[in-house]
DOGU-926738 format. One record per residue (C-alpha): residue in three letters; residue number from 1; x, y, z. Coordinates in steps of 0.25 Angstrom, whole numbers, plus 5000, padded with zeros to 4 digits. Layout:
- res | n | X | Y | Z
- ALA | NUM | X | Y | Z
...
REM end
This chain:
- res | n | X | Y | Z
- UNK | 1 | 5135 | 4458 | 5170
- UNK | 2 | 5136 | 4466 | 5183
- UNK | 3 | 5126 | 4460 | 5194
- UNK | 4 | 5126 | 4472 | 5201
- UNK | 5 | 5119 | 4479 | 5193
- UNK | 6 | 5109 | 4469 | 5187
- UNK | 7 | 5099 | 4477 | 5191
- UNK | 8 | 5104 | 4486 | 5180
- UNK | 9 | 5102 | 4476 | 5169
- UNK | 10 | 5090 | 4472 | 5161
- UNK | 11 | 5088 | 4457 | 5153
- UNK | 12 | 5094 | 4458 | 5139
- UNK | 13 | 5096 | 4446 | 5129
- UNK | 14 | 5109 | 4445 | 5138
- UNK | 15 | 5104 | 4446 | 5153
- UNK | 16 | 5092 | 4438 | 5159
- UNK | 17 | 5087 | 4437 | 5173
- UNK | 18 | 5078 | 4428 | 5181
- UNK | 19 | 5074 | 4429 | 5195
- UNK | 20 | 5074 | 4414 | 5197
- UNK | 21 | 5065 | 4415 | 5210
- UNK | 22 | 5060 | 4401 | 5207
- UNK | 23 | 5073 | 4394 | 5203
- UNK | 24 | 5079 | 4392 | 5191
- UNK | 25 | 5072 | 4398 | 5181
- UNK | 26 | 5069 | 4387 | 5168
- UNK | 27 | 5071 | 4401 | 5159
- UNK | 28 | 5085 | 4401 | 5162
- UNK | 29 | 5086 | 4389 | 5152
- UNK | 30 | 5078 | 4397 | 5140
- UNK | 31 | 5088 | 4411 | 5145
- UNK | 32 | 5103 | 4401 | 5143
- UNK | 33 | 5097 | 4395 | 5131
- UNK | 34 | 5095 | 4409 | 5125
- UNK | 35 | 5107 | 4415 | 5129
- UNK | 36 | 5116 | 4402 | 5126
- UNK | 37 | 5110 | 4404 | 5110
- UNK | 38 | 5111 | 4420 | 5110
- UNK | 39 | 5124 | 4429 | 5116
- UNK | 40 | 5123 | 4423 | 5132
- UNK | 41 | 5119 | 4430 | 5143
- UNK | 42 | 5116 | 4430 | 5159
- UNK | 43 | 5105 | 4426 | 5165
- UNK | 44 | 5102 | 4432 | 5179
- UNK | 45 | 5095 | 4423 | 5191
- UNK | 46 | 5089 | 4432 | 5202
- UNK | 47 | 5086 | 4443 | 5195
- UNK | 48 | 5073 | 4450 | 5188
- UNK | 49 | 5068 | 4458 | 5178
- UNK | 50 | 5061 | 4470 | 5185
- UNK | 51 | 5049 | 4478 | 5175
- UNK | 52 | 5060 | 4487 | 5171
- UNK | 53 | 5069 | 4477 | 5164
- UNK | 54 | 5081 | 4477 | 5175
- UNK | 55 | 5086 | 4466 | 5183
- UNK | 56 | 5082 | 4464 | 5198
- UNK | 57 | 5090 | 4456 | 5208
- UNK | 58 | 5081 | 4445 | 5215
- UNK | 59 | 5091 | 4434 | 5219
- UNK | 60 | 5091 | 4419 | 5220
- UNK | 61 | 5086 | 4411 | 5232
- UNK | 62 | 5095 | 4399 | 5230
- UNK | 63 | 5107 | 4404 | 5219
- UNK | 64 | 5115 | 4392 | 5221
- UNK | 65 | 5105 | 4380 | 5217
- UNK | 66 | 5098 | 4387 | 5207
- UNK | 67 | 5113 | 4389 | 5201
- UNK | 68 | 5114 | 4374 | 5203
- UNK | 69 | 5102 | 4371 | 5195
- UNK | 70 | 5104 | 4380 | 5186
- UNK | 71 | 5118 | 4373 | 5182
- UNK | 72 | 5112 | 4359 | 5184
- UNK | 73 | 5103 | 4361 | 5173
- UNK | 74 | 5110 | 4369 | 5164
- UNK | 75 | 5119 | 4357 | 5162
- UNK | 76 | 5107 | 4348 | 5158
- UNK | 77 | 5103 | 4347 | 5144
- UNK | 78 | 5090 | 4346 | 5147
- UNK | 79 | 5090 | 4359 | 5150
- UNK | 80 | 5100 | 4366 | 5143
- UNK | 81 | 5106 | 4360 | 5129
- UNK | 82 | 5120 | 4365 | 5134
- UNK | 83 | 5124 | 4373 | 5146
- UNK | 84 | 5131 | 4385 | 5139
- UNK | 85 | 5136 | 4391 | 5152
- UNK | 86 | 5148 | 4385 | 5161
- UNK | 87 | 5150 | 4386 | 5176
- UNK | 88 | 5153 | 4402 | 5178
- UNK | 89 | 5141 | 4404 | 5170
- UNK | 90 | 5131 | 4405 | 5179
- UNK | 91 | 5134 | 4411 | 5195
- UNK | 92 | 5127 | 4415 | 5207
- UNK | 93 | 5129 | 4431 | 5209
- UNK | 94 | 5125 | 4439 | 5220
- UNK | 95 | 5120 | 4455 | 5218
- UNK | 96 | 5114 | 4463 | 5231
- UNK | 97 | 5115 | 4449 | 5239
- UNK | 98 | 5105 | 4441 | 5230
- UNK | 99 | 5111 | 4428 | 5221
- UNK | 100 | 5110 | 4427 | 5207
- UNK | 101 | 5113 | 4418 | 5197
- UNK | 102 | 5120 | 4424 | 5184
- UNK | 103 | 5120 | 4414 | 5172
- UNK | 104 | 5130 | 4419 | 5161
- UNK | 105 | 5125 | 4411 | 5148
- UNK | 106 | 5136 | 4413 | 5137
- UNK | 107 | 5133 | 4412 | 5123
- UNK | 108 | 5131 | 4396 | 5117
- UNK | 109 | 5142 | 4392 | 5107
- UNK | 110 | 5136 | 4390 | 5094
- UNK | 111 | 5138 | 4376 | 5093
- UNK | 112 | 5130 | 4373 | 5107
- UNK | 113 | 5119 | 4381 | 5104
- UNK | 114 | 5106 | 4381 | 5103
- UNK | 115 | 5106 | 4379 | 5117
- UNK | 116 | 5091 | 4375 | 5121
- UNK | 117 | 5084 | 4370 | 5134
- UNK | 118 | 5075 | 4359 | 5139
- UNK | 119 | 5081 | 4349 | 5126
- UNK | 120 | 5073 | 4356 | 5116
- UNK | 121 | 5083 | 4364 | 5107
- UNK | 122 | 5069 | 4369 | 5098
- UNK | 123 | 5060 | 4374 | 5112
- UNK | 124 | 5071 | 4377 | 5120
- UNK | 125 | 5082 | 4385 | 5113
- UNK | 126 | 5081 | 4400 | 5117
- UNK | 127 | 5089 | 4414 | 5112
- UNK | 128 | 5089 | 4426 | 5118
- UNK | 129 | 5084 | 4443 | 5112
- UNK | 130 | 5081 | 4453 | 5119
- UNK | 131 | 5067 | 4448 | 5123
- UNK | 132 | 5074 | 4436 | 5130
- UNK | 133 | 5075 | 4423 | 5127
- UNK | 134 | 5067 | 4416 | 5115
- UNK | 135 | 5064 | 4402 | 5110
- UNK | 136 | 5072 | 4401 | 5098
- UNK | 137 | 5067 | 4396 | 5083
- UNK | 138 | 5070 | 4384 | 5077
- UNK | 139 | 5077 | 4392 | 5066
- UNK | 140 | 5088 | 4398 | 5078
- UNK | 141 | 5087 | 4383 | 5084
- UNK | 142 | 5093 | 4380 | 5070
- UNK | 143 | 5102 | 4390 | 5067
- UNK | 144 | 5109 | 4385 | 5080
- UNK | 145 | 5110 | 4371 | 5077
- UNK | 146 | 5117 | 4376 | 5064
- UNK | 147 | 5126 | 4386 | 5071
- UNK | 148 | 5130 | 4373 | 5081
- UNK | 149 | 5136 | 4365 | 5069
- UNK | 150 | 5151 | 4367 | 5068
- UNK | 151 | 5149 | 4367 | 5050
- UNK | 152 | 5148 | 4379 | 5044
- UNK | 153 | 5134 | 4380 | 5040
- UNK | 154 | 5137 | 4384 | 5026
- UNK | 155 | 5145 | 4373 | 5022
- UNK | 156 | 5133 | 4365 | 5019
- UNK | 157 | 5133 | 4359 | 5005
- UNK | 158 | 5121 | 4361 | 4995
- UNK | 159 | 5120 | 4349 | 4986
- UNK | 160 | 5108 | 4355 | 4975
- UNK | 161 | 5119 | 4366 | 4972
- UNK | 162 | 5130 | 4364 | 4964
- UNK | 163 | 5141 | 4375 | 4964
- UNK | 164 | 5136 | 4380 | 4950
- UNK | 165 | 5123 | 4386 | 4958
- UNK | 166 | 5132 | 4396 | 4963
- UNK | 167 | 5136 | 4409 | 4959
- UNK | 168 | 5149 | 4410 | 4949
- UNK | 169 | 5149 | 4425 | 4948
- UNK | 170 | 5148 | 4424 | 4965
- UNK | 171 | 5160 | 4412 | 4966
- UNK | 172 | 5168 | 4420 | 4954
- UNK | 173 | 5167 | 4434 | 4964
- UNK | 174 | 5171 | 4425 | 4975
- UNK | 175 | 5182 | 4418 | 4967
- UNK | 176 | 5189 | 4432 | 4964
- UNK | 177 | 5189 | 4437 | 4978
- UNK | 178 | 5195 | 4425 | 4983
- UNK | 179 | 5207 | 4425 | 4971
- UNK | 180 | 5210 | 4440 | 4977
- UNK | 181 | 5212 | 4434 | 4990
- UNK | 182 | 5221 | 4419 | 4986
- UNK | 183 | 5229 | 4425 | 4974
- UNK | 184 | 5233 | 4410 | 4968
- UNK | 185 | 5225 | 4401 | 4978
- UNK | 186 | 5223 | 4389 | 4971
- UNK | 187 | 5208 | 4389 | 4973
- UNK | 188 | 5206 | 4401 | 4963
- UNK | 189 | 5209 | 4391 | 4952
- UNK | 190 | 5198 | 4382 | 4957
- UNK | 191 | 5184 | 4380 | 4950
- UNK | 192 | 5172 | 4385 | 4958
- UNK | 193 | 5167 | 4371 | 4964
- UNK | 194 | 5181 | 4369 | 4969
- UNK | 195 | 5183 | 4384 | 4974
- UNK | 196 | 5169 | 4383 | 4981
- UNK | 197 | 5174 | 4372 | 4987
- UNK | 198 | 5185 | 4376 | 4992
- UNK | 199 | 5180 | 4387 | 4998
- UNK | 200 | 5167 | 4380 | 5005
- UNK | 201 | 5157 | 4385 | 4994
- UNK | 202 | 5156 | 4371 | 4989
- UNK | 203 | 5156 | 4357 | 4994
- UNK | 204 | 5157 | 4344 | 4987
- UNK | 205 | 5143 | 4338 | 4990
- UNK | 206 | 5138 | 4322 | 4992
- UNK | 207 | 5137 | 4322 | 4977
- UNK | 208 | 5150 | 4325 | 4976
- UNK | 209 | 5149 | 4339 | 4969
- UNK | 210 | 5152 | 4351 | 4971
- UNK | 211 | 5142 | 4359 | 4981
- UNK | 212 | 5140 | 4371 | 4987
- UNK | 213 | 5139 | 4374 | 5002
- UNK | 214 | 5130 | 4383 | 5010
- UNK | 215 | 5143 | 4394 | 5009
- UNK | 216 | 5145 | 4393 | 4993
- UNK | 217 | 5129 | 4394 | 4991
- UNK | 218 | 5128 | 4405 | 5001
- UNK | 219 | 5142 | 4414 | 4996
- UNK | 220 | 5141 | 4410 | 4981
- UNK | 221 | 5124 | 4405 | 4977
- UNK | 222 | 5115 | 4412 | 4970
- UNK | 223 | 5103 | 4418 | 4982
- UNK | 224 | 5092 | 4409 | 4976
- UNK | 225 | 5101 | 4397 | 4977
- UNK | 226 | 5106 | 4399 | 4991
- UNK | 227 | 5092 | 4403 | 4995
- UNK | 228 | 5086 | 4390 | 4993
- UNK | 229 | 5097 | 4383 | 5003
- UNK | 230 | 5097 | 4397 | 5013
- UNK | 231 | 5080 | 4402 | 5010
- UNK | 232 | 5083 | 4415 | 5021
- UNK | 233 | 5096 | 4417 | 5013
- UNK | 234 | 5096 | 4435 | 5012
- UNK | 235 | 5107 | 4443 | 5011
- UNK | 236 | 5103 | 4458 | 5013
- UNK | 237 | 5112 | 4470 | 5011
- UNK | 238 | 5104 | 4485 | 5011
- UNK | 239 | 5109 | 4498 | 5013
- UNK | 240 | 5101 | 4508 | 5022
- UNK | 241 | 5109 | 4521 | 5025
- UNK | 242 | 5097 | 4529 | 5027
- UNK | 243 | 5082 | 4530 | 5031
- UNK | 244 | 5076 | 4535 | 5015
- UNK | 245 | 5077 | 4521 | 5011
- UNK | 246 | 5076 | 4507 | 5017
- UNK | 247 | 5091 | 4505 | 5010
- UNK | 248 | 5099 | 4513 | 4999
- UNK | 249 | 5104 | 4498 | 4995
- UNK | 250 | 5102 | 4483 | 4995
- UNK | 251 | 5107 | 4469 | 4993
- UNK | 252 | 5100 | 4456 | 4996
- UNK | 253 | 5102 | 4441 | 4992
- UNK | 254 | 5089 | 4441 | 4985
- UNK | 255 | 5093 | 4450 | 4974
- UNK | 256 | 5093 | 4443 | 4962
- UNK | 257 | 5104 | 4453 | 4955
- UNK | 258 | 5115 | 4444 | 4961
- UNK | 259 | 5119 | 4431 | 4969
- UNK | 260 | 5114 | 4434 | 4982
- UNK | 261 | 5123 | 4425 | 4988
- UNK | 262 | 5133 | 4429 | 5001
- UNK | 263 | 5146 | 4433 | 4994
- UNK | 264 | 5138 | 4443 | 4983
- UNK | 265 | 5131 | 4450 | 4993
- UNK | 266 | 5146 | 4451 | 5003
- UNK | 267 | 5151 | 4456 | 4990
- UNK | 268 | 5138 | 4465 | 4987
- UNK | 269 | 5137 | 4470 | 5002
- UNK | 270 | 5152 | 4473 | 5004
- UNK | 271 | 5152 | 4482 | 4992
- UNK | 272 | 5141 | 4490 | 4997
- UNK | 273 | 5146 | 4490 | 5014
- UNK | 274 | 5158 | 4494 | 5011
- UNK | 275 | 5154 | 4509 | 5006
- UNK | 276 | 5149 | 4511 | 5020
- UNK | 277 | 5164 | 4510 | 5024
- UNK | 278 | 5171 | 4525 | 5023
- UNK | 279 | 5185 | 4522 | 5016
- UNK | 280 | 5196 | 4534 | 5021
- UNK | 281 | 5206 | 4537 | 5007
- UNK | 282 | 5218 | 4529 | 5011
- UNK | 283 | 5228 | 4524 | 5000
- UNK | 284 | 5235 | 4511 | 4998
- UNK | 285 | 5250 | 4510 | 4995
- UNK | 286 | 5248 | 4511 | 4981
- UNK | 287 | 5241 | 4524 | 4984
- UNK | 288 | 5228 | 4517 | 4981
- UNK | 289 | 5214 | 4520 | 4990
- UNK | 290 | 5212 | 4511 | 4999
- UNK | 291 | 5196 | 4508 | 4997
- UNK | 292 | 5196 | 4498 | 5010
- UNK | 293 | 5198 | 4499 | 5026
- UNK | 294 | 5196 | 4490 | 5035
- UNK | 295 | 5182 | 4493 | 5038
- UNK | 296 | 5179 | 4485 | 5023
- UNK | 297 | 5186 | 4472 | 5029
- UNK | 298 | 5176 | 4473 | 5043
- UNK | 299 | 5164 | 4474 | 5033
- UNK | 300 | 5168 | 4463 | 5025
- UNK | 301 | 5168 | 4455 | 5038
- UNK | 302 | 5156 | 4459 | 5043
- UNK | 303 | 5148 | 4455 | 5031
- UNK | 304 | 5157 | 4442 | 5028
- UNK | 305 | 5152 | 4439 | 5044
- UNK | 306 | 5138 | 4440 | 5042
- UNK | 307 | 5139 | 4433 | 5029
- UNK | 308 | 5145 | 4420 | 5034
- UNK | 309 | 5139 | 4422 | 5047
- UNK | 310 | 5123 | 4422 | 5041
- UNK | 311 | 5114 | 4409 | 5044
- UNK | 312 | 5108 | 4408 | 5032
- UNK | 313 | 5098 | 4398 | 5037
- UNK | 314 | 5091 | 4411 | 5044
- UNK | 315 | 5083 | 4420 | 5039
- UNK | 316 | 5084 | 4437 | 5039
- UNK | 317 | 5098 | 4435 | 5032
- UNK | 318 | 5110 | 4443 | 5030
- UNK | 319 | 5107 | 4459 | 5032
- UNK | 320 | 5117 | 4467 | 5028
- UNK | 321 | 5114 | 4484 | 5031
- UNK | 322 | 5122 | 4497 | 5027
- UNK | 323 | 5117 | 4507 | 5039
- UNK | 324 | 5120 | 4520 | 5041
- UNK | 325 | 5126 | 4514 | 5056
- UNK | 326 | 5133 | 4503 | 5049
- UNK | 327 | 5134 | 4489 | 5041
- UNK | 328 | 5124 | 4480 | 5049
- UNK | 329 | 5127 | 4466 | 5045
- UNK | 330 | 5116 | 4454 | 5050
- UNK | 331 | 5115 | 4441 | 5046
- UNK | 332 | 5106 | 4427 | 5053
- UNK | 333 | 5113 | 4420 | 5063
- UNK | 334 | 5120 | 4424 | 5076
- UNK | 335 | 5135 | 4426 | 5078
- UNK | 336 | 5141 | 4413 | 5081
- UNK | 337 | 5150 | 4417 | 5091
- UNK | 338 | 5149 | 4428 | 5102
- UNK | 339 | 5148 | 4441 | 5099
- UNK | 340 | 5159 | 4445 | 5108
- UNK | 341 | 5169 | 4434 | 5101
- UNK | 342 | 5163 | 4438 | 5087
- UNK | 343 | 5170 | 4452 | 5091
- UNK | 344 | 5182 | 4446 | 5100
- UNK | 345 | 5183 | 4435 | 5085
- UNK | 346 | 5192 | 4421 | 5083
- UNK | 347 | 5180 | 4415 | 5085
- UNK | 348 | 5176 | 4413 | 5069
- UNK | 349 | 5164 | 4405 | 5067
- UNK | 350 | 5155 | 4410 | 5054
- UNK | 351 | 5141 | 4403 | 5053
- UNK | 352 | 5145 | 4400 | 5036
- UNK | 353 | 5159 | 4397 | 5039
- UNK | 354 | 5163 | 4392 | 5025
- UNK | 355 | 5156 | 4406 | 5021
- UNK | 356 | 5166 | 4414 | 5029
- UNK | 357 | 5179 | 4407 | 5023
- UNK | 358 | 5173 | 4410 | 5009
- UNK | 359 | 5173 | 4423 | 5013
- UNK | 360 | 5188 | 4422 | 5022
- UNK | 361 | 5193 | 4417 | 5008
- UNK | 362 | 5191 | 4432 | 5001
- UNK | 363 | 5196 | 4438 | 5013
- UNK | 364 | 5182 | 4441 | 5019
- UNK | 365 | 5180 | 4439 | 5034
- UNK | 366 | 5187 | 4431 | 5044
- UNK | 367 | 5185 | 4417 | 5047
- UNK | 368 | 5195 | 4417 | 5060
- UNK | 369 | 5185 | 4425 | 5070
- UNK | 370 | 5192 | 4438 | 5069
- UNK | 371 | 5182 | 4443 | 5058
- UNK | 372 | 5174 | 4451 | 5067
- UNK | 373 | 5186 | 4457 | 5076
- UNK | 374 | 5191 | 4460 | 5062
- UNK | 375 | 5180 | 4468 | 5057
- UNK | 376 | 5177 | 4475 | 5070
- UNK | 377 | 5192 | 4480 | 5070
- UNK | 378 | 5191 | 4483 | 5057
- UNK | 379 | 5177 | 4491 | 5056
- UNK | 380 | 5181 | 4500 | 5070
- UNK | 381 | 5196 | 4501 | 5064
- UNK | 382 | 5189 | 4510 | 5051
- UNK | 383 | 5183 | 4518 | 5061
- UNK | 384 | 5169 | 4512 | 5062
- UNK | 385 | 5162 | 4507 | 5074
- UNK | 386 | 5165 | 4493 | 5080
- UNK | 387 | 5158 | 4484 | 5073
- UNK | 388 | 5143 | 4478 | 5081
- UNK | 389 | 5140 | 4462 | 5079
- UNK | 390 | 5127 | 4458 | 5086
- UNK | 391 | 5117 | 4446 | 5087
- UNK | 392 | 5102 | 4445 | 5087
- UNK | 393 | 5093 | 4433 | 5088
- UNK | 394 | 5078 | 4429 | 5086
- UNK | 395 | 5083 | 4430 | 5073
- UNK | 396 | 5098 | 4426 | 5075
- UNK | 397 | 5106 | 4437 | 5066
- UNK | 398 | 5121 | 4443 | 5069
- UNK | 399 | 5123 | 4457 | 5065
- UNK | 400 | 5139 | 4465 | 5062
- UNK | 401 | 5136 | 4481 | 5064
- UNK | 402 | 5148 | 4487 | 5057
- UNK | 403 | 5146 | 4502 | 5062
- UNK | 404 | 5147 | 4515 | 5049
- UNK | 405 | 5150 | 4526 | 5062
- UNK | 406 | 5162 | 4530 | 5064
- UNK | 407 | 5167 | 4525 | 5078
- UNK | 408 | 5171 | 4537 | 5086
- UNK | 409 | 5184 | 4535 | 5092
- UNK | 410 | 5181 | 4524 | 5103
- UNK | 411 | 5188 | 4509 | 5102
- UNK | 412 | 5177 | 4501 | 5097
- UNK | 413 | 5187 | 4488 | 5097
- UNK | 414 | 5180 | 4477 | 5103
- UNK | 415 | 5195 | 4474 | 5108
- UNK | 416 | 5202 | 4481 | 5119
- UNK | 417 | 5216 | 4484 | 5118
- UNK | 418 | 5225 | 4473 | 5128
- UNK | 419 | 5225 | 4480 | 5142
- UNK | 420 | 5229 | 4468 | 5151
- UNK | 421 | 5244 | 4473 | 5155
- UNK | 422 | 5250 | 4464 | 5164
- UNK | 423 | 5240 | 4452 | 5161
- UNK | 424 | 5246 | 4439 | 5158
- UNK | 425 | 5249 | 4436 | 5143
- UNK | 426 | 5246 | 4422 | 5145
- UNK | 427 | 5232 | 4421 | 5151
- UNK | 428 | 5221 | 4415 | 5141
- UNK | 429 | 5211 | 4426 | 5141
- UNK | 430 | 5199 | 4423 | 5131
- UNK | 431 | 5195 | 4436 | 5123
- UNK | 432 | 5183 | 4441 | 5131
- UNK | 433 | 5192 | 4440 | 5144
- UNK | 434 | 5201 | 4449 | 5139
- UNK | 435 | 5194 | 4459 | 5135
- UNK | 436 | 5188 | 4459 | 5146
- UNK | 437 | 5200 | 4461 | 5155
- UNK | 438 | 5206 | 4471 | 5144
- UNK | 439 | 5192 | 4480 | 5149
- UNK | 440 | 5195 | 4477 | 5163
- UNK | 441 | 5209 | 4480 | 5164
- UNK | 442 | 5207 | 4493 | 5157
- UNK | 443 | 5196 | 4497 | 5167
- UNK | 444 | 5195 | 4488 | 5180
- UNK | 445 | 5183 | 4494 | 5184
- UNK | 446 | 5178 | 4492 | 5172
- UNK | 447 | 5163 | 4486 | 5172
- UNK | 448 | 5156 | 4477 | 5163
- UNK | 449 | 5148 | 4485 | 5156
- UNK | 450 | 5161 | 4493 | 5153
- UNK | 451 | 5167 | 4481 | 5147
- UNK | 452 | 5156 | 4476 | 5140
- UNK | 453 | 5156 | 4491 | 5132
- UNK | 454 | 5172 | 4490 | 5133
- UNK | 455 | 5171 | 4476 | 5127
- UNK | 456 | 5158 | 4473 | 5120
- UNK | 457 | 5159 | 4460 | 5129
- UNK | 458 | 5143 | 4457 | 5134
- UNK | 459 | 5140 | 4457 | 5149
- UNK | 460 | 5141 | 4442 | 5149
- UNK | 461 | 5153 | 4440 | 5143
- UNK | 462 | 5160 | 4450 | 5153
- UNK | 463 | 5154 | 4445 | 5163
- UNK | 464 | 5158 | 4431 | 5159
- UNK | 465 | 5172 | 4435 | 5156
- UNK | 466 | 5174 | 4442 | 5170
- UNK | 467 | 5170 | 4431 | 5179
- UNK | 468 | 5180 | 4423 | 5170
- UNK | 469 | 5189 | 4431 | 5173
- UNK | 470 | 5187 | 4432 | 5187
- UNK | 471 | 5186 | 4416 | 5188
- UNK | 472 | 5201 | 4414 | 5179
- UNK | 473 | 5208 | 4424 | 5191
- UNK | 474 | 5208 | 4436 | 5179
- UNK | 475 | 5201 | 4445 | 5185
- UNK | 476 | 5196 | 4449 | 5199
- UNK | 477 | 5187 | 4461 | 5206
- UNK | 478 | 5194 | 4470 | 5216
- UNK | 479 | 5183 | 4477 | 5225
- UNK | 480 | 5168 | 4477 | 5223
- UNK | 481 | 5158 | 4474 | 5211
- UNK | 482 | 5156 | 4491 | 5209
- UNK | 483 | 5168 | 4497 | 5214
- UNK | 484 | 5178 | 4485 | 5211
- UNK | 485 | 5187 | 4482 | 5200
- UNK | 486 | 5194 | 4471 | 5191
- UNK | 487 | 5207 | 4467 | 5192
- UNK | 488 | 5216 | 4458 | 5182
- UNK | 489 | 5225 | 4447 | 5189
- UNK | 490 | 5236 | 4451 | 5179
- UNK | 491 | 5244 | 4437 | 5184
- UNK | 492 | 5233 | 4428 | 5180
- UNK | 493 | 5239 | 4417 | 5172
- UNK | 494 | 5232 | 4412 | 5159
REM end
C-alpha cells in the first residue's frame, strides 16, 4: 500500500480503516479474526470512510500507547485465540503530519485456524467478503477444525463396508491404467483387497478385515453408497457454449447410468474437456499424429486438483463448466495454502491426500507442489491465457479458470526471468523476496501497483516483502517517497 495516496483507496475485503478517535477500537478484534481465516489484509487506524467510499486521513492522538495496547492484548488469549501477526506487523506511519497505525494481518496457517475472539470459537470466529467482516457458521467453524488436523481427511476407515460394495468395473479401469504406468510392479499381481490397500483405498479395520476408507469409497463407490457416508456428495459437469440452451451437455453423480464416483467422472469429464483443446498436426518419429500437447497434461491437473482438493462434508459440490471463455473448475473448501504460494508451488498440501497419490500413481497431478506452476506453464506454453485460481467464502469454494482465448503475445508467466546481475549467489531469498527484487531491479522506479500487475503479488504481500527487505539491509530508498528510487545493496551477504 502507498500511504500517500490512501486517499485514493476505498475498503475492499483486503483493506479496512477505522478512525479510532475513542481508542482502540473492540472491532479491531472481529477485522484480524476475519482476515487471519480469509487471505490477510491491513487494517488502517486514523483513517475514515468518507460518503463516497474513499479513505480520509484523521490521525491518532496518542499513536504510541494505543500501539502498546493493542500489542498488549493481542498476545492474550482471552482476546485472541493466537496472535497471527509478529512484531513488524503492525507500525506507527505518518501521511501529511498526522500518525497512523497500519496493522498488516497475514493469512492464518491452516493448522492455527479458526482464529476467534473473546474464548468463544462458535460467537467469536469471523471471515471476511466484500460486505466486511461476518460471523462465521458452525459448518465453516468445522470445516476449519478439520482442515487444522495434520491426517488427511480421507483416510477415514468405514467399518459397515466391506471392499466388495465397491465398484469392480471402476477398480478394474483403475487397475489398467496403473499397469501402463508400472510395467512388472509387483502390486499388479496383487488381489483387489491387497491393491486397495496398498494404494490407501482400503484399511484393515478393528475387526480385522479388510475396509475401505474415505478415498477408496469416494474414487471407487457406487453414488448411493458414498452418499450415505458424504449426504452433499455432487459432482457436476455441464456444457454451456451458447445462450439457445441452458447446456449442449451434461454429467452429474446422480445419474444412475453409471458409478458416479470420483474417478468415473475424471475419466467422463476429461473425455469431454479435452475437445475444447485445438491439437496443431504434428507427427511423432514414427510419422504418427501427435493427438496430445501439453495443454492436455494442465487440464489433467486442473480437474485432478479440484478432485482431491473438494470437502465433501460441504454442500454445493464439485462444478465443473465448459464456457465459451474457458474450463471453470470449483469445488467446496478454500485453497490451503496462499494463493500466491499455490502459483509460486513446493508447497503440496491436498485436502484428500490419499486421493492425490491414487491419482500420482497413473501419472495424474503432482503431489510435490509443483502441480499448479506446472499446469500454468504448461496451459500459457500452448498458447492459451495464464491460468486464473481464486477463493470465495460465505460458502467456502476455490475455483482454477483455464482460459480457451488465445493469449496475444504478452508473457503471462507468473515468473520473471533472473535479473539480479551482480547479486550475491549465496544470500537466502524466499520466493516472493525475489521476485520482488527481480521487478525492482528491472525498473527502480517502479511502484507497487506496477509490481503487483508485474507479479500478481497482493498489495500486502508487497508491502510485507518490501519492508523485509529494507530491515535485512537488501534494499534501501534513495531520494523522496514520489520522485525517489530503489536501490539493490548487491554486497549484501546471505
Amino acid at each position: 500500500m502507498d500511504l500517500t495516496k490512501l486517499e485514493t483507496y476505498k475498503e475492499n475485503n483486503r483493506l479496512e480503516a477505522k478512525a479510532a478517535q475513542g481508542g482502540l477500537p473492540k472491532s479491531v478484534w472481529e477485522t484480524i479474526s476475519a482476515f487471519g481465516n480469509t487471505e490477510g489484509g491491513i487494517i488502517v487506524l486514523g483513517a475514515k470512510e468518507r460518503k463516497d467510499g474513499t479513505l480520509e486521513v484523521v490521525g491518532l492522538g496518542d499513536a504510541d500507547k494505543m500501539l502498546d495496547d493493542f500489542w498488549n492484548a493481542a498476545h492474550s488469549t482471552d482476546k485472541l485465540s493466537c496472535c497471527v501477526m509478529s512484531g513488524r506487523d503492525a507500525n506507527i506511519e505518518s501521511v501529511d503530519g498526522k500518525e497512523l497505525i497500519v496493522i498488516d494481518v497475514p493469512r492464518a496457517d491452516r493448522h492455527l485456524r479458526p482464529i476467534y475472539v473473546n474464548g468463544n470459537p462458535v460467537t467469536g470466529t469471523y471471515r471476511r467478503d466484500h460486505k466486511g467482516d461476518y460471523r462465521c457458521a458452525t459448518n465453516e467453524i468445522q470445516a476449519m477444525y478439520r482442515d487444522a488436523s495434520d491426517e488427511s481427511v480421507d483416510t477415514r476407515i468405514h467399518e459397515n463396508l466391506t471392499v466388495d460394495d465397491l465398484s469392480a468395473e471402476t477398480i478394474g479401469s483403475y487397475r489398467r491404467s496403473y499397469e501402463l504406468h508400472h510395467n512388472a510392479h509387483a502390486w499388479a499381481d496383487l488381489p483387489d483387497d491387497e491393491f486397495l490397500c496398498r494404494i490407501g483405498a482400503a484399511r484393515v479395520g478393528s475387526d480385522g478385515k479388510v475396509h475401505p476408507t474415505s478415498a477408496g469409497l469416494l474414487m471407487f463407490g457406487e453414488e448411493w453408497r458414498i452418499m450415505a457416508e458424504f449426504p452433499h456428495y455432487f459432482l457436476d459437469y455441464r456444457q454451456e457454449l451458447g445462450t439457445d440452451e441452458r447446456w449442449q451437455g451434461r454429467i452429474t453423480s446422480q445419474d444412475d447410468s453409471w458409478s458416479g464416483n470420483v474417478f468415473d467422472f475424471y475419466r467422463r469429464v476429461f473425455n469431454n474437456m479435452k475437445q475444447a483443446i485445438n491439437v496443431p498436426f504434428k507427427l511423432d518419429e514414427n510419422s504418427q499424429r501427435v493427438d496430445e500437447t501439453e495443454a492436455h497434461d494442465a487440464l489433467r491437473e486442473a480437474i485432478a486438483n479440484c478432485l482431491t482438493n473438494a470437502d465433501y462434508n460441504e454442500r454445493r459440490g464439485v462444478v465443473f463448466l465448459w464456457k465459451e471463455d474457458g474450463l471453470h473448475f470449483s469445488n467446496p473448501g478454500g485453497f490451503r495454502v496462499d494463493l500466491e504460494d499455490a502459483y509460486i508451488g513446493g508447497n503440496s498440501d491436498p485436502r484428500n491426500e490419499t486421493m492425490m497419490k491414487m491419482f500420482t500413481l497413473i501419472n495424474i497431478g503432482e503431489r510435490a507442489g509443483g502441480g499448479i506452476p506446472d499446469m500454468v506453464k504448461k496451459w500459457t506454453a500452448a498458447g492459451y491465457g495464464r491460468p486464473v485460481l481464486s477463493e470465495q467464502v460465505n460458502p467456502e469454494r476455490s475455483s482454477i479458470i483455464l482460459p480457451l482465448e488465445k493469449e496475444s503475445g504478452s508473457n503471462t508467466s507468473p515468473f520473471i526471468p533472473s535479473r539480479l546481475e551482480g547479486i550475491n549467489e549465496g544470500m537466502m531469498l524466499g520466493d516472493n523476496e525475489r521476485v520482488v527484487l527481480e521487478a525492482i531491479a528491472s525498473d527502480p522506479s517502479i511502484t507497487t501497483s506496477d509490481i503487483q500487475a508485474e507479479t500478481n503479488l497482493s498489495e500486502s504481500t508487497i508491502y510485507r516483502t518490501v519492508r523485509g527487505l529494507r530491515e535485512k539491509g537488501v534494499l534501501r530508498r534513495v531520494g523522496s517517497k514520489k520522485s525517489g528510487k530503489w536501490e539493490i545493496t548487491s554486497k549484501w551477504e546471505g
